[in-house]
Structure formats: C-alpha cells, structure tokens
KESE-94767 format. One record per atom (N, C-alpha, C): residue in one letter; x, y, z. Coordinates in steps of 0.1 Angstrom, whole numbers, plus 5000, padded with zeros to 4 digits. Last residue first. Layout:
aXYZ;...
//
This chain:
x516051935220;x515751995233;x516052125237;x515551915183;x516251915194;x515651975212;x514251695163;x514151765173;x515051805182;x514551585130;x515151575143;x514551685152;x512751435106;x512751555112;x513751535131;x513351255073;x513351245090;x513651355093;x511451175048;x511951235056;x512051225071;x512150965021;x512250935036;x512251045035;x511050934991;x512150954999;x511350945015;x509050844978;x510050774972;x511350784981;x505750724989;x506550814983;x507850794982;x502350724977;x503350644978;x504650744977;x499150764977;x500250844972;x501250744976;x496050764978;x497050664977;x498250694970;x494951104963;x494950924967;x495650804963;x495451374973;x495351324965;x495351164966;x493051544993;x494051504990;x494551414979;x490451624991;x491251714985;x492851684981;x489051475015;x488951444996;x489151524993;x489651265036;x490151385031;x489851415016;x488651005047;x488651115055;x488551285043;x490250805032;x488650835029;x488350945034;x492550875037;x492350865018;x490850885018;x493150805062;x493450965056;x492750965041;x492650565063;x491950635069;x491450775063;x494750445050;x493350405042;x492550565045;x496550525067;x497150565055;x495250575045;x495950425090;x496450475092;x495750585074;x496350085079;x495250165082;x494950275086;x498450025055;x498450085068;x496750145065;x497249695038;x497849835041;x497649895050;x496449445037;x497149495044;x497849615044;x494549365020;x495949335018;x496949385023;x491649435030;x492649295030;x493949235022;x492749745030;x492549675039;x492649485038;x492749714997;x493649745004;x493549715020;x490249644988;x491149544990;x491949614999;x488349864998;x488149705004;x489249605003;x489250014982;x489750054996;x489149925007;x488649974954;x490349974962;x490249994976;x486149884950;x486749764957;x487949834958;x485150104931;x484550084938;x484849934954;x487150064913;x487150224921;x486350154932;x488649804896;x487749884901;x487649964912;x491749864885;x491049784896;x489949854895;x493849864869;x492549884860;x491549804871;x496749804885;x496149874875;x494949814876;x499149824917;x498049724910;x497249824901;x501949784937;x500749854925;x499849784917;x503249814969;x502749714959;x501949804947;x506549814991;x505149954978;x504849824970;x507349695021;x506849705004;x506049794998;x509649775048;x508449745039;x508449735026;x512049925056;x511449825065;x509849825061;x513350085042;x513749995037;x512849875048;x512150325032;x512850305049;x513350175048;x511150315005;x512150405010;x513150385024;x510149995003;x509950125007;x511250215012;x511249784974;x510749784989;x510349954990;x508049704949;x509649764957;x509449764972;x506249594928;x506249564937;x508349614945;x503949644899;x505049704904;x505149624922;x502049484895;x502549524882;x504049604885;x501349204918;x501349314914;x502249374900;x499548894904;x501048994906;x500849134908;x495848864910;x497248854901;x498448944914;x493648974916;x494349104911;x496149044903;x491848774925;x491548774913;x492448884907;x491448714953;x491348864949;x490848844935;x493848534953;x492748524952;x491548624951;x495848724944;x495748624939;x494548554938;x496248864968;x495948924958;x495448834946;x496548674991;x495748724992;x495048814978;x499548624978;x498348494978;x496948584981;x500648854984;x500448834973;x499548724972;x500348895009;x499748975006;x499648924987;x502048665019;x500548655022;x500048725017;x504848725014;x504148625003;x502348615007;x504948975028;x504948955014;x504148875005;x505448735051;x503948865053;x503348925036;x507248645047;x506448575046;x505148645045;x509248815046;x509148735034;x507548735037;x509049155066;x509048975063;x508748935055;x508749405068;x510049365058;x510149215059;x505849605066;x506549465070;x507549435065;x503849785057;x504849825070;x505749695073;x502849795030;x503049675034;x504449745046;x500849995005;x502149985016;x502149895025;x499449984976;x499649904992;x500749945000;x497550114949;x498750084961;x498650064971;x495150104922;x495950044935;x496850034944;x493950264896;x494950234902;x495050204919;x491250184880;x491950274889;x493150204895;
//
C-alpha cells in the first residue's frame, strides 16, 4: 500500500528527522519527496508498505494528525490524498 506524509514543517531539520525516523522503520528514502503546494511543508511517498502499519507509521513520521484522523474516521473517503494546489477562500465582511 501506498504511504503519504504531509510534514506541516519547512525546517531542514524536521525533514531530516522524518527521514532518519523512516530509515529506521526499515521504509528507506522516500520514493517521492516535494515540498507542498503552500510551500511551508513536505509531501513524502512511500510504496508496497504494509496496510496494516500506514497509519502507525504515519503518526511516527509525523503527519498531520488532523489529516490521520479524517482517514480513519471516514471510510468513503478516499485515503491519504495529497494535493497539488492551494485553495484559499477569502471572506468578506
């Protein structure tokens, strides 16, 4: 199964933890790793992970918890989606 992380961080260092953390994991490099659309984070991807550990790793690799929540919560939605554009909704008064 497929793997993605969203990493809400634009620090090196936070980066380089999520990848040490992957590492020991035994998941290696990610196969894909960009920043995020808002430019203040990382999209990480990871292949042929067991089903049964993505939502264990993704918590110890730091993805939004927010994001985990919704993926266990909702099972019609589709999982661990990552996306490519920003939208921003303005409000006015």
């Amino acid at each position: 199964m497929r793997l993605t992380v969203d990493l809400d961080s634009w620090w090196f260092q936070d980066l380089q933890r999520m990848i040490a953390i992957a590492y020991n994991l035994g998941l290696g490099f990610p196969a894909e790793l960009k920043r995020s659309p808002s430019r203040k984070g990382y999209h990480a991807t990871w292949y042929n992970v067991p089903e049964n550990k993505v939502v264990k790793f993704r918590k110890l690799l730091g993805d939004d918890i927010r994001r985990i929540k919704k993926d266990v919560e909702m099972h019609e939605k589709p999982k661990q989606v990552l996306f490519t554009k920003k939208k921003y909704v303005i409000l006015k008064e």
